[in-house]
N, CA, C and O atoms as a Tinker XYZ file with bonds, in Angstrom:
   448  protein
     1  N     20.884000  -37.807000  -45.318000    73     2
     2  CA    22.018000  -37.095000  -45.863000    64     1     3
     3  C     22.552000  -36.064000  -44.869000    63     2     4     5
     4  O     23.765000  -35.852000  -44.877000    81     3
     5  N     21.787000  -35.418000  -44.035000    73     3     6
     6  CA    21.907000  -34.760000  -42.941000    64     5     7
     7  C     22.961000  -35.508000  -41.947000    63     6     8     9
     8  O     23.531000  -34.748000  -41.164000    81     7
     9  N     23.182000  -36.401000  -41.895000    73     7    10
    10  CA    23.726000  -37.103000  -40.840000    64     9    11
    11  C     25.311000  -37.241000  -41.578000    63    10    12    13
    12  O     26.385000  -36.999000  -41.026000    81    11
    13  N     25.110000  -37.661000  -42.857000    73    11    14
    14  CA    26.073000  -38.025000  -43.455000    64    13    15
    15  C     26.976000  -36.180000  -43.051000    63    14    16    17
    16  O     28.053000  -35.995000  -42.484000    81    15
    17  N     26.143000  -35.291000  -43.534000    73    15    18
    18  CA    27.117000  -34.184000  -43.976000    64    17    19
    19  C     27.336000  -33.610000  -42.143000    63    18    20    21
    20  O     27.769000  -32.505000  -41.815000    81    19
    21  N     27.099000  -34.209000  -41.632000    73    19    22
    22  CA    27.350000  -33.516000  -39.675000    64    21    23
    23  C     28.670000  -34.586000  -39.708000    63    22    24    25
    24  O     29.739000  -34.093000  -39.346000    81    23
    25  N     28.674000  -36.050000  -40.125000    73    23    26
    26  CA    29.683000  -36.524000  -39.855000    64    25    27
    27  C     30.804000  -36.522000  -40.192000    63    26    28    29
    28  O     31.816000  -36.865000  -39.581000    81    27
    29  N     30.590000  -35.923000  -41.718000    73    27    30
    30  CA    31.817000  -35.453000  -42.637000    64    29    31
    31  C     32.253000  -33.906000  -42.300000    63    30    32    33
    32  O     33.248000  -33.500000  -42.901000    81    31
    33  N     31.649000  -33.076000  -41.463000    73    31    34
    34  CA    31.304000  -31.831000  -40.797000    64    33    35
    35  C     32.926000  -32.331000  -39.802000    63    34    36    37
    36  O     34.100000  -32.030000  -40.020000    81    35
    37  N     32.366000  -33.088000  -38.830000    73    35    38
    38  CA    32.658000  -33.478000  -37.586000    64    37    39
    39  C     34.685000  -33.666000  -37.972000    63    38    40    41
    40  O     35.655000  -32.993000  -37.623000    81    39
    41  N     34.520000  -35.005000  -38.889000    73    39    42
    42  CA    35.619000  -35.270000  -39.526000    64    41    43
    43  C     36.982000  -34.645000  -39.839000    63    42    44    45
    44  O     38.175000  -34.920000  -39.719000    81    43
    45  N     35.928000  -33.327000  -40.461000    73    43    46
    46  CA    37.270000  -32.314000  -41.558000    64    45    47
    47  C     37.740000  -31.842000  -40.365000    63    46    48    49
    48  O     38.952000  -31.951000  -40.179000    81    47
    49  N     36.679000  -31.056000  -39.019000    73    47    50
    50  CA    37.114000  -30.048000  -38.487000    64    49    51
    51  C     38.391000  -30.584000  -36.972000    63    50    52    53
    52  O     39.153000  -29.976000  -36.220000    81    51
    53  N     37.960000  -32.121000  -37.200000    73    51    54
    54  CA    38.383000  -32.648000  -36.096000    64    53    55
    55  C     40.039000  -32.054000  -36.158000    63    54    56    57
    56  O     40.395000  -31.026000  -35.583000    81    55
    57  N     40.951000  -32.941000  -36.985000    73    55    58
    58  CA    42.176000  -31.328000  -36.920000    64    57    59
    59  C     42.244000  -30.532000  -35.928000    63    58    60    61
    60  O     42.908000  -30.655000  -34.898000    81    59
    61  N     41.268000  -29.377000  -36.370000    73    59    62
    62  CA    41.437000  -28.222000  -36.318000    64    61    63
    63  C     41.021000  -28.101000  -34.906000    63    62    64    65
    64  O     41.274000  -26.994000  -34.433000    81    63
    65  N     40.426000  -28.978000  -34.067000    73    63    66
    66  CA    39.732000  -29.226000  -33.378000    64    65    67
    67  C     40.857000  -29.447000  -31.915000    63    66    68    69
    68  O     40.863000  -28.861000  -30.832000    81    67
    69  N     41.617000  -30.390000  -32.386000    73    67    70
    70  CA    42.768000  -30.849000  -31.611000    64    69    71
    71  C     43.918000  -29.479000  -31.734000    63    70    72    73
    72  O     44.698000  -29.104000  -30.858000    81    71
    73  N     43.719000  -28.896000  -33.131000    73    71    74
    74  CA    45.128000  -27.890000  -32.811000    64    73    75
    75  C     44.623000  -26.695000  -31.936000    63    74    76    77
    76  O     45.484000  -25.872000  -31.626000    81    75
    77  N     43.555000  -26.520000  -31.568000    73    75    78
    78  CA    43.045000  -25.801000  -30.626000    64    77    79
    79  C     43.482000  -25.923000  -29.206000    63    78    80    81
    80  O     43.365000  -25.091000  -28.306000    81    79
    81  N     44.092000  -27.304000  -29.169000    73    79    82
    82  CA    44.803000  -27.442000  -27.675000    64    81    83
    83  C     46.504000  -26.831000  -27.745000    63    82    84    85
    84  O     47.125000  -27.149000  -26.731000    81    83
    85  N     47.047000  -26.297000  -28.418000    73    83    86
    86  CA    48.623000  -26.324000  -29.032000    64    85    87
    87  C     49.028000  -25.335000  -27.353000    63    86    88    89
    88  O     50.140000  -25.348000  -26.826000    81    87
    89  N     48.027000  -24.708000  -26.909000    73    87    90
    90  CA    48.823000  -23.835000  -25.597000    64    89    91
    91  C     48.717000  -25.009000  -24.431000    63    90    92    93
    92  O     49.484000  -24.640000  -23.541000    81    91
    93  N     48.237000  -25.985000  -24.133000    73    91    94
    94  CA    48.563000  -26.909000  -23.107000    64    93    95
    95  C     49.308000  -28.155000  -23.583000    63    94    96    97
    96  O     50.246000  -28.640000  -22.950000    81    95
    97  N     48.851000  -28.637000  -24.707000    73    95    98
    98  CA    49.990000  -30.136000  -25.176000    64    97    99
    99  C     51.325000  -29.293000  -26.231000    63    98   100   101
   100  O     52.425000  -29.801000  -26.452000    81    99
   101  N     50.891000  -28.017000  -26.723000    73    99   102
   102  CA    52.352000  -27.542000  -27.768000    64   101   103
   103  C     52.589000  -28.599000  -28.904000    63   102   104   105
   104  O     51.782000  -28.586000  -29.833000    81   103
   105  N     53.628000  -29.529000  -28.929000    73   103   106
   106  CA    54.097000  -30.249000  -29.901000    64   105   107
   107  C     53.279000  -31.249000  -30.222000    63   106   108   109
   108  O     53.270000  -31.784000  -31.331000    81   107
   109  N     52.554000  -31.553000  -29.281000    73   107   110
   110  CA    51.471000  -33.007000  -29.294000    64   109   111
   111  C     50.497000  -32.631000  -29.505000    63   110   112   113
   112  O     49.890000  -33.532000  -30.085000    81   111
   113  N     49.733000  -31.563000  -29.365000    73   111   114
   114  CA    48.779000  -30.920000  -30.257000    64   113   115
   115  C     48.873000  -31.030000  -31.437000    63   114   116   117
   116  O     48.004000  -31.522000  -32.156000    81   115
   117  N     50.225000  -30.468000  -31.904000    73   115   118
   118  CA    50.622000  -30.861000  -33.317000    64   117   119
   119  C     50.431000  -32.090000  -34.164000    63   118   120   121
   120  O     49.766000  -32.029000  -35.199000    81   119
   121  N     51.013000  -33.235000  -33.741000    73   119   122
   122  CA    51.272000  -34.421000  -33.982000    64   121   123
   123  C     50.292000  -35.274000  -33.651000    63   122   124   125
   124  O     50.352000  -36.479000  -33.895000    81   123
   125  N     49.308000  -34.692000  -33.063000    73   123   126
   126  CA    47.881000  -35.824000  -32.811000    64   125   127
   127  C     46.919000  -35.113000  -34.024000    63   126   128   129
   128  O     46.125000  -35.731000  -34.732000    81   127
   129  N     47.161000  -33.834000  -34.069000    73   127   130
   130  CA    46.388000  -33.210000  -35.674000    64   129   131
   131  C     46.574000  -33.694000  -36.332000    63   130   132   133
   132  O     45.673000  -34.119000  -37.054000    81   131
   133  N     47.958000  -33.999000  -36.574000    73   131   134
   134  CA    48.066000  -34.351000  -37.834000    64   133   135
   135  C     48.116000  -36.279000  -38.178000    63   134   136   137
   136  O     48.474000  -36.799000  -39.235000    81   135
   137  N     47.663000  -36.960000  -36.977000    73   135   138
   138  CA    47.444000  -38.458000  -37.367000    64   137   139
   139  C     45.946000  -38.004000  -37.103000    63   138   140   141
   140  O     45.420000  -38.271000  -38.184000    81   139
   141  N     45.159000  -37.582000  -36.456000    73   139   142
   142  CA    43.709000  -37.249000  -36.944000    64   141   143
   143  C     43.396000  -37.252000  -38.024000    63   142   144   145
   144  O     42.414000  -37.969000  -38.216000    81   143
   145  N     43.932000  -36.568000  -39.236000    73   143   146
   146  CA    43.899000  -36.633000  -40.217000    64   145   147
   147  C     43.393000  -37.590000  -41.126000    63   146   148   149
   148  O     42.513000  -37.557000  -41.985000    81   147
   149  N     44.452000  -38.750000  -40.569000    73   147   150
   150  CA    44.169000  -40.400000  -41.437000    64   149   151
   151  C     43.004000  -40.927000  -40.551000    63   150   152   153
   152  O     42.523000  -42.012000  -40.877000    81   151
   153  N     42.337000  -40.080000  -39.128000    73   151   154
   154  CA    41.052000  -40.983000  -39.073000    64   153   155
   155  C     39.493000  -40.219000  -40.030000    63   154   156   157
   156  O     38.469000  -40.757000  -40.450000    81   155
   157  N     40.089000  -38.468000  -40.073000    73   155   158
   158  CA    39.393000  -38.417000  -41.220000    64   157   159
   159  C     39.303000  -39.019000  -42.888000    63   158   160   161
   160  O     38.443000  -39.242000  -43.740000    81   159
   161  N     40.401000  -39.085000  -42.760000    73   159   162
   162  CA    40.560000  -39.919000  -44.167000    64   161   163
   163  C     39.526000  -41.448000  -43.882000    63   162   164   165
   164  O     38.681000  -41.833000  -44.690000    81   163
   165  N     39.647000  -41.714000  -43.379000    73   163   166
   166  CA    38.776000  -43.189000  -42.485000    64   165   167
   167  C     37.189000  -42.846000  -42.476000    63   166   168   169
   168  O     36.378000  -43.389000  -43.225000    81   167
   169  N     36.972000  -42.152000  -41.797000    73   167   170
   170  CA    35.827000  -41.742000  -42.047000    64   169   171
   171  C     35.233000  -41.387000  -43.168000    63   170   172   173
   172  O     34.066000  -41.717000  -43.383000    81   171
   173  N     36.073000  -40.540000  -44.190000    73   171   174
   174  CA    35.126000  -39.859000  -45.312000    64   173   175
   175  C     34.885000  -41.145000  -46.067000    63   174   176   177
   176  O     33.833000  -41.362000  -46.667000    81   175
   177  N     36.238000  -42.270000  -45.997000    73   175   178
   178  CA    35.825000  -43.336000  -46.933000    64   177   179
   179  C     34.769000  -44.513000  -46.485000    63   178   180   181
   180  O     34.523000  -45.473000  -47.215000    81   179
   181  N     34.198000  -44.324000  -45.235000    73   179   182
   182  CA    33.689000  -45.281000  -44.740000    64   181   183
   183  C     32.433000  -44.879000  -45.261000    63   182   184   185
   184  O     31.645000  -45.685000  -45.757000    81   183
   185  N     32.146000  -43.249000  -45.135000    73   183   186
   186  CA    31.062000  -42.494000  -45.848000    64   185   187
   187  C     30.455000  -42.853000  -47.205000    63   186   188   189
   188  O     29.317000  -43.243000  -47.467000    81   187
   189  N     31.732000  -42.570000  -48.173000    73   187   190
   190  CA    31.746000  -43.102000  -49.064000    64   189   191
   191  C     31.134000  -44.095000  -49.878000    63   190   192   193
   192  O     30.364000  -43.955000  -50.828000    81   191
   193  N     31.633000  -45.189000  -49.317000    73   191   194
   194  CA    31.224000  -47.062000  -49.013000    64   193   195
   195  C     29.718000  -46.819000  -48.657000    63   194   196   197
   196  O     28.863000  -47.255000  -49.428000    81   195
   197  N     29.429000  -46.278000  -47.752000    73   195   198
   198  CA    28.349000  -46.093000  -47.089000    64   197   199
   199  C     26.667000  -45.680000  -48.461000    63   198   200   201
   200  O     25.506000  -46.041000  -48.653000    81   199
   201  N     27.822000  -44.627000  -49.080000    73   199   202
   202  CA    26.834000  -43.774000  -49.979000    64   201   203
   203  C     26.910000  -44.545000  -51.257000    63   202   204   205
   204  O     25.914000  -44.631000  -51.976000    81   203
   205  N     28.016000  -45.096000  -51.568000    73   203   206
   206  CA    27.979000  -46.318000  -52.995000    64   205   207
   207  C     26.754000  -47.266000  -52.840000    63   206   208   209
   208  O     25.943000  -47.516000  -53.732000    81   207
   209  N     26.743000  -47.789000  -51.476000    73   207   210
   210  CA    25.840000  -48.752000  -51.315000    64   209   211
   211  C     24.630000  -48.460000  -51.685000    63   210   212   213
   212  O     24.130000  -49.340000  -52.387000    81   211
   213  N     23.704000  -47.202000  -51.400000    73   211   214
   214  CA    22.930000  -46.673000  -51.361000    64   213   215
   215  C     22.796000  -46.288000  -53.039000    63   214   216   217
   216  O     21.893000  -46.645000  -53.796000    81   215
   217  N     23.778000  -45.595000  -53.301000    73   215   218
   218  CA    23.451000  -45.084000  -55.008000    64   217   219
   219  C     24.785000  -45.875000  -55.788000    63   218   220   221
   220  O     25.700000  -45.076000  -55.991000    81   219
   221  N     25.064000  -47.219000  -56.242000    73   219   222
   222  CA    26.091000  -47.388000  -56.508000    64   221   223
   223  C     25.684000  -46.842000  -58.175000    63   222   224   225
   224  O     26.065000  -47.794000  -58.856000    81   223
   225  N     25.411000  -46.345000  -58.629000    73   223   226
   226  CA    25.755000  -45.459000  -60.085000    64   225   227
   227  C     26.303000  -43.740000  -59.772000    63   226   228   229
   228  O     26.455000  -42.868000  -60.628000    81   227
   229  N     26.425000  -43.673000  -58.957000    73   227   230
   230  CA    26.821000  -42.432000  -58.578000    64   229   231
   231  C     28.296000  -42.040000  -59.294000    63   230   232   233
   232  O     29.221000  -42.704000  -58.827000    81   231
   233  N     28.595000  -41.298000  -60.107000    73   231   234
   234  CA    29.806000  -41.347000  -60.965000    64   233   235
   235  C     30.797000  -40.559000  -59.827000    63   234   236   237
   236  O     31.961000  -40.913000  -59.637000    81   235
   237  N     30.250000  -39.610000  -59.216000    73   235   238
   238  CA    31.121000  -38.772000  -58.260000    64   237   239
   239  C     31.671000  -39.450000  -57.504000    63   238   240   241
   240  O     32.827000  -39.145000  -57.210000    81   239
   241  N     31.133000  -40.477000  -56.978000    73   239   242
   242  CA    31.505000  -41.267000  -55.766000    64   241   243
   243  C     32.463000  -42.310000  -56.309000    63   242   244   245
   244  O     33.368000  -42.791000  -55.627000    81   243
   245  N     32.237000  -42.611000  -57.479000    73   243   246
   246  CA    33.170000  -43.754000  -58.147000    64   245   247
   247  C     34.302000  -43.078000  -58.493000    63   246   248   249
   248  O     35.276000  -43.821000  -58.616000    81   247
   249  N     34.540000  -41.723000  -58.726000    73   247   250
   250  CA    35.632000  -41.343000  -59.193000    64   249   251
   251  C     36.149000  -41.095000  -57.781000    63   250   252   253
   252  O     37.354000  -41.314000  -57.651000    81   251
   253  N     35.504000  -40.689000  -56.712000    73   251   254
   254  CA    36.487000  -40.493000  -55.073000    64   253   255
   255  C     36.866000  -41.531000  -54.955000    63   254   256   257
   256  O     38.005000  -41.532000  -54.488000    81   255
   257  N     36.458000  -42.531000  -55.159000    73   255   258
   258  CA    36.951000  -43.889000  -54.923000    64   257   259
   259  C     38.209000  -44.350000  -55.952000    63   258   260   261
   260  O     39.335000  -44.540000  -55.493000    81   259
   261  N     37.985000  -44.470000  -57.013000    73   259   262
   262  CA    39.255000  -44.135000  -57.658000    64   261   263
   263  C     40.236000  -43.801000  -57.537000    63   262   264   265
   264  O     41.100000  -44.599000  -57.900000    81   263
   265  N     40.772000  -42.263000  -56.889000    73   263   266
   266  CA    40.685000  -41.330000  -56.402000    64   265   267
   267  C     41.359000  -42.219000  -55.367000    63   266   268   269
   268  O     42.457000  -42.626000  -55.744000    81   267
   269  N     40.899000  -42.710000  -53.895000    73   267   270
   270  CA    41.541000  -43.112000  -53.108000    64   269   271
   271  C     42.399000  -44.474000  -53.738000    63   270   272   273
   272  O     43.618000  -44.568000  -53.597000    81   271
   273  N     41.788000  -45.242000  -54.268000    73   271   274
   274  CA    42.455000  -46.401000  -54.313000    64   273   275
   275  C     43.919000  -46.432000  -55.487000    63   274   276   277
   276  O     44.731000  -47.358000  -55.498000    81   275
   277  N     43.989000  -45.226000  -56.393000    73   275   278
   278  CA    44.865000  -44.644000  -56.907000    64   277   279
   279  C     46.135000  -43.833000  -56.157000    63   278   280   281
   280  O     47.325000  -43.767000  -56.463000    81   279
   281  N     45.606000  -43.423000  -55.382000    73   279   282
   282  CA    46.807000  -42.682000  -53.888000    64   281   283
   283  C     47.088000  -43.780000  -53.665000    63   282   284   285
   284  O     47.958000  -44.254000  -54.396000    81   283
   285  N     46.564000  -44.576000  -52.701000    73   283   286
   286  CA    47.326000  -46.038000  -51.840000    64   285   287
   287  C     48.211000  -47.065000  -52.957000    63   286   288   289
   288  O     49.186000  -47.720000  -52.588000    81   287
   289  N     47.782000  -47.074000  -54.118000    73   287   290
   290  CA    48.735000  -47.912000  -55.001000    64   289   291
   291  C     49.738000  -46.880000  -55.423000    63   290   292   293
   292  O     50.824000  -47.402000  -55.170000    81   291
   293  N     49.939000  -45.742000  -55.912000    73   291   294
   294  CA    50.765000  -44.999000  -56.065000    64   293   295
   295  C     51.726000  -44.474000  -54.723000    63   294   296   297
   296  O     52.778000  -43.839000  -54.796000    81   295
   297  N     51.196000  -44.829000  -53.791000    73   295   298
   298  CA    51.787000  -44.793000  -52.815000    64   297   299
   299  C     52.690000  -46.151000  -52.563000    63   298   300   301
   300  O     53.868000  -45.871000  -52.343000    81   299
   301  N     52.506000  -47.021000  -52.553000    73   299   302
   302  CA    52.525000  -48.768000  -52.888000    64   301   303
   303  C     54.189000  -48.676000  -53.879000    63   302   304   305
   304  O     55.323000  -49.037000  -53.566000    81   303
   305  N     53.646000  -48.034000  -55.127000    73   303   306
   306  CA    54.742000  -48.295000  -55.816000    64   305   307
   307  C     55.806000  -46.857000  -55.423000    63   306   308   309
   308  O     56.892000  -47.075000  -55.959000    81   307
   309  N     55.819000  -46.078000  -54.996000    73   307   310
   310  CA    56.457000  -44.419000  -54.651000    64   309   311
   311  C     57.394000  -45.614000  -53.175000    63   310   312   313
   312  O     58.625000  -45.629000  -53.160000    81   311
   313  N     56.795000  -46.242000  -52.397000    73   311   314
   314  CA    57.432000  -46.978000  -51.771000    64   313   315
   315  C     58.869000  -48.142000  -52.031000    63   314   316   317
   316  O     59.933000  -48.246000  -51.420000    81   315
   317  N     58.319000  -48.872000  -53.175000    73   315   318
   318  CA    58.612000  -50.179000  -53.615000    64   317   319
   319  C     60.095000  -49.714000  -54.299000    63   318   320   321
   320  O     61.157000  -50.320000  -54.152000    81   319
   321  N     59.907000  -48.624000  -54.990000    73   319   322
   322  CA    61.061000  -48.287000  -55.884000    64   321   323
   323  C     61.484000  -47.166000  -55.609000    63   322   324   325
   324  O     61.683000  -46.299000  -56.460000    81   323
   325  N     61.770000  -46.963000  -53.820000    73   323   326
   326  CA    62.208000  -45.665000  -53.006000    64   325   327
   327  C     61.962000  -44.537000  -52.930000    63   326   328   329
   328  O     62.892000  -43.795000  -52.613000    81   327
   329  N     60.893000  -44.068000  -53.133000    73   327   330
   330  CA    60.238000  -42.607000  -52.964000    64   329   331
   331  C     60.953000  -41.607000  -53.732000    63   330   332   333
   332  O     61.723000  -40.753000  -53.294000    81   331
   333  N     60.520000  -41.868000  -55.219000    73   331   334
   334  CA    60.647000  -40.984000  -56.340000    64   333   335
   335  C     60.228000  -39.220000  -55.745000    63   334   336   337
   336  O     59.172000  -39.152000  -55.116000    81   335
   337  N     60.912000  -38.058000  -55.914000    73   335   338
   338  CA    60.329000  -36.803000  -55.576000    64   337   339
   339  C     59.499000  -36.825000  -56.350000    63   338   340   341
   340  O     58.461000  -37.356000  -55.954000    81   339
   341  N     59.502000  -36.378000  -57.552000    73   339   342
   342  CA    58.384000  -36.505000  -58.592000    64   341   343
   343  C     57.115000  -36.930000  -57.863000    63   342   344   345
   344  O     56.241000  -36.165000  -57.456000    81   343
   345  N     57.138000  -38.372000  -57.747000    73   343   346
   346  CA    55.879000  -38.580000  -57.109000    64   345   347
   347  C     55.456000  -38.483000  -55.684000    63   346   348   349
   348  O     54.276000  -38.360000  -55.353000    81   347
   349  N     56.464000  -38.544000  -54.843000    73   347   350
   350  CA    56.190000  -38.175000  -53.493000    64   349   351
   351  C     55.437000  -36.515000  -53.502000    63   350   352   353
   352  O     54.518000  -36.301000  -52.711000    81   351
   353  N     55.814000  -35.644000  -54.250000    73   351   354
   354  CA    55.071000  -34.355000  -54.244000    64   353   355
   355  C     54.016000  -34.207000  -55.022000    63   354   356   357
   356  O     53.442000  -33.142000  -55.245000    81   355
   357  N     53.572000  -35.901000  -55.707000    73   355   358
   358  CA    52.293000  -35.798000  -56.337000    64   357   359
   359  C     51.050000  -36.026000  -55.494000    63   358   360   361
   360  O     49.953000  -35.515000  -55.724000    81   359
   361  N     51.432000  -37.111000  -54.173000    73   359   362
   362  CA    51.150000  -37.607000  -53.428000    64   361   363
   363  C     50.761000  -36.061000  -52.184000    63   362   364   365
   364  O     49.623000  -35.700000  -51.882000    81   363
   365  N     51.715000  -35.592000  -51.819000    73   363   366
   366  CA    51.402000  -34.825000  -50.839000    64   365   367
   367  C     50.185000  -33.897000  -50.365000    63   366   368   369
   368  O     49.955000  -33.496000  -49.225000    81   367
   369  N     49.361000  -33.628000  -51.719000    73   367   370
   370  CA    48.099000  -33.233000  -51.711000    64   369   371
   371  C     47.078000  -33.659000  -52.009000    63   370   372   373
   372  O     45.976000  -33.114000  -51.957000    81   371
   373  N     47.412000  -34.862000  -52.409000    73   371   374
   374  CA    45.966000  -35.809000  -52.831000    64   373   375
   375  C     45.235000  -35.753000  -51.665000    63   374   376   377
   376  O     44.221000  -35.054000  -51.688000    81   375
   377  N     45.522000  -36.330000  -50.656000    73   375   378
   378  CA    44.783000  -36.243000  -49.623000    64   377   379
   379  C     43.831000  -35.106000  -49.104000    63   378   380   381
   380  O     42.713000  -35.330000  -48.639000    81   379
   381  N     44.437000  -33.777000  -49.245000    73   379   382
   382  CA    43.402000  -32.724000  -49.239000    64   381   383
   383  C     42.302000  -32.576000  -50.270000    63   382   384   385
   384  O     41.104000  -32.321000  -50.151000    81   383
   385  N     43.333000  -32.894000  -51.672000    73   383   386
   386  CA    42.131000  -32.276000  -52.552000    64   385   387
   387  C     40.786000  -33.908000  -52.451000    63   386   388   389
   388  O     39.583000  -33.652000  -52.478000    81   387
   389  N     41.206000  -35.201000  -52.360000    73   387   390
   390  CA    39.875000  -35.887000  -52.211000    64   389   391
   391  C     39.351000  -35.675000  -51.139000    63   390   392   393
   392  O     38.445000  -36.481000  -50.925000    81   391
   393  N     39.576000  -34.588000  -49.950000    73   391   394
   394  CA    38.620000  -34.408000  -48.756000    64   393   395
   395  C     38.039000  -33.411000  -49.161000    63   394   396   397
   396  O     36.876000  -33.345000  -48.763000    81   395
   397  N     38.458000  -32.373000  -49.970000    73   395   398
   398  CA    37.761000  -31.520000  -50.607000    64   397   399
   399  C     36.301000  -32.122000  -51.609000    63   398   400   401
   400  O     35.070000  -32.122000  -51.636000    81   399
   401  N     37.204000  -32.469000  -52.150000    73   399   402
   402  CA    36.476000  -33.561000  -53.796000    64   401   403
   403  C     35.387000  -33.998000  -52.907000    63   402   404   405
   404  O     34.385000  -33.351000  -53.209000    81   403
   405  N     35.105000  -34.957000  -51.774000    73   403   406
   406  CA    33.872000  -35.537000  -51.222000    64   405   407
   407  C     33.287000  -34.497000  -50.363000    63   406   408   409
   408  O     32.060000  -34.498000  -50.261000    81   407
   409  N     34.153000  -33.363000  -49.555000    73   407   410
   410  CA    33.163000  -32.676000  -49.084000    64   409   411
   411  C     32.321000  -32.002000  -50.076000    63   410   412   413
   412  O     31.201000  -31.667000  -49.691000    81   411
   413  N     32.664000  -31.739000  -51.304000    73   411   414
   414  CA    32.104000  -31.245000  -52.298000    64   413   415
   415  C     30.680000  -31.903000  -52.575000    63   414   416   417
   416  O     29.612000  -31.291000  -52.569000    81   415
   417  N     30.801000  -32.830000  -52.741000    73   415   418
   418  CA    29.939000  -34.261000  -53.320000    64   417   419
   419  C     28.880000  -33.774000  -52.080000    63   418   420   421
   420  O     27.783000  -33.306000  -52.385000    81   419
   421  N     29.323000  -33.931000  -50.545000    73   419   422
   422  CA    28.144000  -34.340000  -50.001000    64   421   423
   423  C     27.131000  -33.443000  -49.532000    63   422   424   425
   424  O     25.981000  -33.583000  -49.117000    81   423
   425  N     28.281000  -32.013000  -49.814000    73   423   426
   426  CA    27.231000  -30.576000  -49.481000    64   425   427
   427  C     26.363000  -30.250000  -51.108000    63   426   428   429
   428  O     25.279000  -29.666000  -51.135000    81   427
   429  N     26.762000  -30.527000  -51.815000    73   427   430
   430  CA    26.277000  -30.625000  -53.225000    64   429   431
   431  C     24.640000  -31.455000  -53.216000    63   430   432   433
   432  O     23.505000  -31.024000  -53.418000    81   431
   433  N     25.071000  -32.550000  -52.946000    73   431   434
   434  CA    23.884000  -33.814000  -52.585000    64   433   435
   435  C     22.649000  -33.777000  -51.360000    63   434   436   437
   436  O     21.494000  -34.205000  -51.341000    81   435
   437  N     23.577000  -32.978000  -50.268000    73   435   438
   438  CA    22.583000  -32.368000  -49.265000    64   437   439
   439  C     21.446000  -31.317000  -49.762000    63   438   440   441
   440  O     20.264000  -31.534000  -49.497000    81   439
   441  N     21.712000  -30.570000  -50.238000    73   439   442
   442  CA    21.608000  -29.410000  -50.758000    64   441   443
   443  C     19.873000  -29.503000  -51.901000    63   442   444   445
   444  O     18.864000  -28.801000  -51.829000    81   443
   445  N     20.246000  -30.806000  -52.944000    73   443   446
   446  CA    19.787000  -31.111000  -53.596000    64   445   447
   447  C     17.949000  -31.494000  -52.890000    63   446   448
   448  O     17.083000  -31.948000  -53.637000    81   447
C-alpha cells in the first residue's frame, strides 16, 4: 500500500511539479501542467483497477469507479448534444473532486 500511496503521491504533485518550471518555459509550463493532469487522471485509475483486483468488494473503490465512468459518459453525451452549460460546469470539477475522493481512499487504507 506504501507503494500505491508514493505513486498516487508522485501523480497529484506532478502538476505542480511542472508549474515549477513557469520562469524558463512561461506559457508551456502552463499547458504541459495542465495535460499532466489527464496522465494523473491515468494513473490514479490504473491504481484503482490495480486495488479492485486485489479487494474487488471494496465499496469506495466501486463508487471512484463509478465516479469515473459517469464523467466520461456524461461527458460523451455534454458532447453529442453540444455542450449544455449546465453540464459542462458539472463536469469541470469532477475531475478534482475524484482525485481527491481516491486520494482520500488510499491515505485512509494506508493508514489502516
Amino acid at each position: 500500500m506504501k507503494i500505491i500511496k508514493y505513486i498516487n503521491t508522485f501523480a497529484i504533485s506532478l502538476p505542480f511539479l511542472i508549474l515549477l518550471t513557469w520562469p524558463f518555459f512561461e506559457e508551456g509550463a502552463v499547458i504541459f501542467a495542465l495535460l499532466s493532469t489527464m496522465l494523473t487522471g491515468l494513473f490514479q485509475f490504473s491504481l484503482t483497477i490495480k486495488m479492485l483486483v486485489d479487494n474487488p468488494n471494496d465499496k469506495e473503490l466501486q463508487y471512484y469507479t463509478i465516479g469515473v465512468f459517469s464523467f466520461f459518459i456524461l461527458w460523451l453525451i455534454n458532447h453529442l448534444i453540444g455542450y449544455n452549460s449546465f453540464i459542462t460546469y458539472l463536469l469541470c470539477p469532477a475531475p478534482l473532486i475524484l482525485a481527491i475522493y481516491l486520494s482520500t481512499i488510499i491515505y485512509k487504507k494506508e493508514n489502516k
